[in-house]
C-alpha positions in Angstrom: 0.0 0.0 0.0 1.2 3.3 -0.8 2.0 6.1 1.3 -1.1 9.1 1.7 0.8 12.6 0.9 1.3 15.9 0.0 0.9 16.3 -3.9 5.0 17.2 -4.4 7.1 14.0 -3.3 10.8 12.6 -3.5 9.9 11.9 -7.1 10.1 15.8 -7.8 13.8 16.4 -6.5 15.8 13.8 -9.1 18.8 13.0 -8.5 19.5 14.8 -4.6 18.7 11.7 -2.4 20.8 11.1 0.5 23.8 8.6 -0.4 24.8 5.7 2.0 28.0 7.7 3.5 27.9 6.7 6.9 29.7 2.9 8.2 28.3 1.0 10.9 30.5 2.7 13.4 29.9 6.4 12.0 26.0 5.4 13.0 27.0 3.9 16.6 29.1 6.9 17.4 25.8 9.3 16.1 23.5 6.9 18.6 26.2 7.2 21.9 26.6 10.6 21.1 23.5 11.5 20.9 22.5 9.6 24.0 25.4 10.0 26.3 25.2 14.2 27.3 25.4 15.8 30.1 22.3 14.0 31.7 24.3 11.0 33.3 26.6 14.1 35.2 23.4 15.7 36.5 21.1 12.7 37.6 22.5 10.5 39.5 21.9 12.2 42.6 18.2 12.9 41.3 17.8 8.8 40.6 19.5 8.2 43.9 17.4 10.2 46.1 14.3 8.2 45.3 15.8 4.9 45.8 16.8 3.5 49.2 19.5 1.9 49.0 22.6 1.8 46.1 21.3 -1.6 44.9 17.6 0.2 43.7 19.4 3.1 42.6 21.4 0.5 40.6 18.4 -1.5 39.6 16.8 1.7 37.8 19.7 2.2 35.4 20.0 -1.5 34.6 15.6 -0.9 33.8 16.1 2.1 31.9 18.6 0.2 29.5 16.5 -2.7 29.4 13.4 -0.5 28.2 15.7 1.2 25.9 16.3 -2.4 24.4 12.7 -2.7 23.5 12.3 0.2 22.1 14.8 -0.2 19.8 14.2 -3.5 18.9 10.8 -2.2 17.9 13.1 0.8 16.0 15.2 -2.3 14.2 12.2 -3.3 12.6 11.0 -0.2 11.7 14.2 1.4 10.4 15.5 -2.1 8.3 12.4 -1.9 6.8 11.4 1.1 5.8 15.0 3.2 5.7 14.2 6.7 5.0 16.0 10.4 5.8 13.0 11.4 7.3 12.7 8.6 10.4 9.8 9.0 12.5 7.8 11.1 9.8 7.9 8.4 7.5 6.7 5.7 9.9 3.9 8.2 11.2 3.0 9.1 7.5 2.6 5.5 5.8 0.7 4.4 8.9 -1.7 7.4 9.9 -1.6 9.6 6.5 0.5 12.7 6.2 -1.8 15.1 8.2 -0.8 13.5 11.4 3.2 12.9 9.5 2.8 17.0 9.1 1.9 17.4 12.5 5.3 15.9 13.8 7.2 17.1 11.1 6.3 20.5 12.4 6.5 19.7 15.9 10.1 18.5 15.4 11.2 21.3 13.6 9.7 23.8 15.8 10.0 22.1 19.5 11.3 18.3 19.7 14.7 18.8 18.4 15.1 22.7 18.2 14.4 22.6 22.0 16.5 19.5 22.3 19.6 21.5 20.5 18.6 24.4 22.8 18.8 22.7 25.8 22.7 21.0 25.0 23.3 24.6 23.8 22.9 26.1 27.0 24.2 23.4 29.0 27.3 24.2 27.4 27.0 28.1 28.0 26.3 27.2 31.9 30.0 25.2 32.2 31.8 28.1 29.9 31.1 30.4 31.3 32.7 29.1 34.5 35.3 29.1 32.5 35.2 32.3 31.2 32.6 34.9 31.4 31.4 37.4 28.4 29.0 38.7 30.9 25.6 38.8 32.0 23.9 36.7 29.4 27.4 35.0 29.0 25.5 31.6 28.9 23.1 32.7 26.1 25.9 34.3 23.9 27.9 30.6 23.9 24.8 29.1 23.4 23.9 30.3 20.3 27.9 31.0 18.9 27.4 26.8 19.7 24.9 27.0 17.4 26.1 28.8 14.9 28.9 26.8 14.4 28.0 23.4 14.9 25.3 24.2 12.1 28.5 25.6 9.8 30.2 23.0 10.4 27.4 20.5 9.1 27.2 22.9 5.8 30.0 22.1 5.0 29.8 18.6 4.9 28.3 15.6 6.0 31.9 13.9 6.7 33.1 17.3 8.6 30.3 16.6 11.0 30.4 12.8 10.9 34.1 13.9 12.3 33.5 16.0 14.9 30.7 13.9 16.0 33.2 10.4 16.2 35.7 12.9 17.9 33.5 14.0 20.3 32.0 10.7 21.1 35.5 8.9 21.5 36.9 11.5 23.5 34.0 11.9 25.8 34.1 7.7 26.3 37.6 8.0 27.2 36.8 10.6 29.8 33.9 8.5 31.5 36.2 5.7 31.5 38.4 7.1 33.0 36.0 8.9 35.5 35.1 5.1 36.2 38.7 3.8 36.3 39.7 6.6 39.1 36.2 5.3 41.2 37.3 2.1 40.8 40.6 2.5 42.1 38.7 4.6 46.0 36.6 1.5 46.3 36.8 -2.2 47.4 35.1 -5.3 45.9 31.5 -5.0 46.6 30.2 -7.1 49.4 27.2 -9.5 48.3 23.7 -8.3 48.7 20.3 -8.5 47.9 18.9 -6.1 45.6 15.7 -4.2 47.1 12.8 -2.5 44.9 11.7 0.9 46.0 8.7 0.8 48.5 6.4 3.3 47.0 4.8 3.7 43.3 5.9 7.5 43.4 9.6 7.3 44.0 9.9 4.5 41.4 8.1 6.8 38.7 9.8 9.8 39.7 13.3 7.7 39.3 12.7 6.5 36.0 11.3 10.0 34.4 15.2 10.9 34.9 16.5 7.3 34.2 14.7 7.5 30.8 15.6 11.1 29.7 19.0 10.5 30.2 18.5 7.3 28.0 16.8 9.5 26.0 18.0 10.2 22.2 19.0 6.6 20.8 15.9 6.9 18.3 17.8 9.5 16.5 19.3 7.1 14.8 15.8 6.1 12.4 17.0 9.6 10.7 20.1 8.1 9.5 18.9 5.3 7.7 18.6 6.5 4.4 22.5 7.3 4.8 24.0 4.0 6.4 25.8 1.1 4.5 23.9 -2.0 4.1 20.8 -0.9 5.8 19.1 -3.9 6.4 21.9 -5.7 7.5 23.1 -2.6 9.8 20.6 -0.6 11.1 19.5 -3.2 14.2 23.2 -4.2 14.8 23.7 0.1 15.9 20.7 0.6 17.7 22.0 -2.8 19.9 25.3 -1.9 19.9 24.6 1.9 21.0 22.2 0.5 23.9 24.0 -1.9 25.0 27.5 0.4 24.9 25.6 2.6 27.0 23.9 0.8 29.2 27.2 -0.6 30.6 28.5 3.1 30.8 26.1 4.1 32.9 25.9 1.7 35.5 29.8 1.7 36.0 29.5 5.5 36.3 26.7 5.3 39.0 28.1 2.0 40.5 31.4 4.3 41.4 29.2 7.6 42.4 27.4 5.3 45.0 30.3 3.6 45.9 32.8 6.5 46.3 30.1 8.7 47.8 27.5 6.6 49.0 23.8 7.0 48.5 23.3 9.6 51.0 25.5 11.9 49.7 25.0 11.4 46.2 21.3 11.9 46.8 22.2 15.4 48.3 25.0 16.5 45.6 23.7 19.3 43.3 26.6 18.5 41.1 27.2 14.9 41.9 30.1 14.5 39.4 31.8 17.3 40.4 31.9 16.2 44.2 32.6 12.4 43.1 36.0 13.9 41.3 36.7 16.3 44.0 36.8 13.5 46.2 39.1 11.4 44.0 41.4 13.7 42.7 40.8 16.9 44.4 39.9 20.4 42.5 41.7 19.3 39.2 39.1 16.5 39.0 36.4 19.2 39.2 37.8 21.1 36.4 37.9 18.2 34.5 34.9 16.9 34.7 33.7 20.5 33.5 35.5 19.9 30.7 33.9 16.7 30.2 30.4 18.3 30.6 31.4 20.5 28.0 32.2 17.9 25.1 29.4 15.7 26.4 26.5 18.5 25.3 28.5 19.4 22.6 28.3 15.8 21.2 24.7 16.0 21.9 24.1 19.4 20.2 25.9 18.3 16.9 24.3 14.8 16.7 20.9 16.8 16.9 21.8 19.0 14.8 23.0 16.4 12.0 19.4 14.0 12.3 17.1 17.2 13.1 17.7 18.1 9.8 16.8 15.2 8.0 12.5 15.6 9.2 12.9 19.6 7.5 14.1 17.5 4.0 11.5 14.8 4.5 9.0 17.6 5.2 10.0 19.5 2.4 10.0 16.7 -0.2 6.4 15.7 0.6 5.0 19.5 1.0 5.2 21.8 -1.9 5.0 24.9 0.2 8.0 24.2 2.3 9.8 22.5 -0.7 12.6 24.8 -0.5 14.0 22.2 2.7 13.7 19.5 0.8 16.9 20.4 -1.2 19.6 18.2 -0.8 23.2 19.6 -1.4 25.2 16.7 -3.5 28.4 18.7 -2.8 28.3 18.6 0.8 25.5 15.4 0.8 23.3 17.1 3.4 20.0 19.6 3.3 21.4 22.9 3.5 18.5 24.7 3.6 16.7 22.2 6.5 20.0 22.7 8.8 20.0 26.8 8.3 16.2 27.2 9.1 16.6 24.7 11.9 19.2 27.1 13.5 17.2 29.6 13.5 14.5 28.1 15.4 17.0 26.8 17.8 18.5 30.8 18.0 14.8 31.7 18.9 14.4 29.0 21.7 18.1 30.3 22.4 16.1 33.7 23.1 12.7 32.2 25.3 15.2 30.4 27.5 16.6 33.9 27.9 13.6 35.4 29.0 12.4 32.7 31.4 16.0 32.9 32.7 16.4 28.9 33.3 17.2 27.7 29.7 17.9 24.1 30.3 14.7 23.6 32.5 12.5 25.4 30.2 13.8 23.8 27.0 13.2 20.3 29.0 9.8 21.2 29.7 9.2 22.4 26.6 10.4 19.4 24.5 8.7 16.1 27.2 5.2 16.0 26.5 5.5 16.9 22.6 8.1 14.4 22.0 6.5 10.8 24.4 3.2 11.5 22.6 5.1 11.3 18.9 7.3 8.0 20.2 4.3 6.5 21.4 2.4 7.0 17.3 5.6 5.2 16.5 5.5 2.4 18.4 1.8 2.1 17.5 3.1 2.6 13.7 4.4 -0.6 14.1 1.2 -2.6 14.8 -0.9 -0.6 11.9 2.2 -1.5 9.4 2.0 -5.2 10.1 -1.3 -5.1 9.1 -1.6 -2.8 6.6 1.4 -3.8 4.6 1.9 -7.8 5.2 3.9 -8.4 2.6 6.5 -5.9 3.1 9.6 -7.7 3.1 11.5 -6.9 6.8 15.0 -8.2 7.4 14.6 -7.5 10.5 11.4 -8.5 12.8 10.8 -7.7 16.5 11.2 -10.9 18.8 7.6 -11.8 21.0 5.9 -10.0 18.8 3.2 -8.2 20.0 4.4 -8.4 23.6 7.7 -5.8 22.8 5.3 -3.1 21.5 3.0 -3.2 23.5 5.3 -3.0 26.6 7.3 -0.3 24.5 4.0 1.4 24.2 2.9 1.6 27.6 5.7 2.9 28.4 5.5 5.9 26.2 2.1 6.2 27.4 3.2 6.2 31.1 5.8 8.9 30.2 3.9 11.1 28.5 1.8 11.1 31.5 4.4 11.7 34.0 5.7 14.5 31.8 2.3 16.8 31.8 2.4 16.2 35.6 6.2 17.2 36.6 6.5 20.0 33.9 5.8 23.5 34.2 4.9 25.9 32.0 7.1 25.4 29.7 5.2 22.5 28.4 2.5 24.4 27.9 4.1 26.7 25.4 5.7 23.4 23.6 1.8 21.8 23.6 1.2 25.4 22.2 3.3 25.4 19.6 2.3 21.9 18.3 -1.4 22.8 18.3 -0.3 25.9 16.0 0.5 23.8 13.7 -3.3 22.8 12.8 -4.2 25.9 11.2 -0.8 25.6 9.3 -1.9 22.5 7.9 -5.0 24.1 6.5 -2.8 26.9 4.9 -0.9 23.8 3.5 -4.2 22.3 1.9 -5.4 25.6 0.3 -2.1 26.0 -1.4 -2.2 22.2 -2.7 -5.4 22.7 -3.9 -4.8 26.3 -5.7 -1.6 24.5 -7.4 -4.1 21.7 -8.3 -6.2 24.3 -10.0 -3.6 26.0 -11.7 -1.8 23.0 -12.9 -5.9 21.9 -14.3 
């Protein structure tokens, strides 16, 4: 069955499809980096002061990469079979119709992964300008020069940013490492014990809405796709590998944090990295881990910033009045056009987080609800697929089927909840923004229907 769209499609931009540039460790590098930000320096202490004792705290990381799993394994399918540039819009569009497709492609573009490039953006002003200081909004002003050049930087090419990105992600695995390595070397073998469950339903909920966002960003890599080497073969052996690199990553990180600095105090650290280097290796640790921070959301930003993009093309190659971003640059093999209006969204956000003077919490706020409701279309994307396209050949199919999607899907569902009851106004404005883009998809109607007439 064919896919309900826009009148323009892919068929009207010959010859600037994306090209299969990326290997299997380009991808895995994208999906690490993407995932492994400044998050796992941050909540720790958050997860730990709703567990009781370092064996739950424990437990939740090891859960949150065990969801993770499923999900992805629901993504294998999804991506092996259907590999496209524009990821998540694609799946939504062949299995709801392109009004819902336009929907997300707009709500990406405008809140999912402009706030998420926001939000890195600022995490790295808030460290530099430790550092150094350009002055009052000193946090804003790196922000958006971060930004700026990061999006450059992906102008110019595909495998400058590819570079950068495997850089980043190598150097910043190195550094955890060798954050673990130093915790290892304060502590003693673990004595045996007997891992207890948290007592009550709201501590355990509360835990995994920070397990799961700093889990949060492997999916990125359904936007790739279109762009990595034997697709089929590939795509489920990067979302696996990512996970699973990850996964053990953070739980040696935590398993040192608890052990160096025990559960009590962990719970209590604003900055629990910080104080877990401090206590290692004294105020040169601290400055390192800053350092460490720094390249973590800076990773983050630029792997946002390379699979954002890729919605604006799909967007633009299935709707003729945004067809100007779905112009592919052979030269540099990426959407010029898509990454330069997606910086300026991001510049804008860079300006609301201003305003409300807490950028990172208001771009978080902003980005939850929008974003769990859209993963949870996809994983029901995958039930509506299997049944309306049968025959579709898929190289890859999702173990205990239906059992994995439907657990993947309650658990977007549970997330979505938690994240319209612990967010703030800020997700108000994000709701906002999505619902603004219904009367934009009339405006999008009237002009494919006045084309219609003038091409009659």
């Amino acid at each position: 069955m064919g896919v309900k769209s826009f009148s323009r499609n892919s068929r009207s931009f010959p010859g600037t499809a994306p090209k299969q540039t990326l290997s299997m460790f380009d991808a895995v590098a994208l999906v690490v980096g993407t995932v492994i930000g400044a998050g796992i320096f941050k909540t720790p202490s958050l997860v730990a002061a709703s567990s009781i004792n370092e064996e739950s705290a424990l437990l939740f990381w090891l859960l949150g990469g065990v969801l993770s799993l499923i999900g992805a394994l629901c993504y294998a399918e999804l991506t092996s079979t259907y590999p496209h540039a524009g990821g998540d819009y694609h799946y939504i569009s062949r299995a709801f119709g392109s009004e819902l497709a336009f929907l997300f492609a707009w709500a990406r573009i405008t809140v999912i992964q402009t706030g998420s490039i926001a939000m890195g953006a600022f995490l790295v002003g808030d460290y530099a300008s430790e550092v150094f200081s350009l002055g009052r909004y000193s946090a804003s002003l790196y922000a958006a020069l971060i930004i700026i050049f990061l999006t450059a930087l992906n102008i110019a090419g595909i495998r400058q940013g590819k570079w950068v990105q495997n850089m980043l992600t190598i150097i910043m695995i190195i550094g955890l490492l060798a954050v673990v390595g130093l915790g290892f070397s304060m502590i003693a073998p673990p004595a045996s014990s007997a891992i207890a469950l948290p007592l009550q339903d709201s501590a355990f909920g509360k835990a995994m809405i920070f397990v799961l966002l700093t889990y949060g960003g492997w999916n990125e890599a359904a936007y790739l796709s279109s762009e990595v080497r034997d697709t089929q073969r590939n795509m489920a052996r990067v979302l696996l590998s990512g996970i699973s690199i990850i996964t053990v990553l953070y739980l040696a990180a935590n398993y040192v944090f608890l052990k160096v600095l025990g559960l009590a105090a962990t719970a209590a650290s604003p900055a629990v990295a910080a104080d877990f280097m401090r206590r290692v290796s004294g105020e040169q640790g601290a400055q390192f881990i800053s350092i460490l921070i720094i390249l973590a959301a800076l990773s983050t930003g630029n792997a946002a910033i390379i699979t954002g993009a890729r919605t604006g093309y799909a967007l633009g190659r299935d709707v003729a009045l945004f067809s100007f971003l779905g112009k592919w640059n052979e030269r540099a093999s990426t959407p010029v056009n898509a990454l330069t209006v997606q910086a300026g969204i991001a510049l804008g956000l860079i300006i609301l987080g201003t305003v409300t003077r807490n950028g990172f919490a208001t771009m978080v706020e902003y980005t939850a609800p929008v974003f769990w409701f859209f993963f949870l279309l996809v994983g029901v994307s995958l039930f509506i697929l299997r049944r309306k396209e049968p025959d579709m050949f898929r190289p890859f199919r999702v173990p205990l089927y239906p059992a994995t999607p439907l657990v993947f899907c309650g658990l977007c569902s549970y997330m979505l909840q938690s994240s319209l009851s612990y967010t703030g106004i800020g997700a108000l404005g994000g709701v906002g923004v999505l619902l603004a883009g219904i009367p934009l998809l009339f405006a999008v109607r009237l002009h494919e229907r006045q084309q219609a007439q003038k091409g009659g």
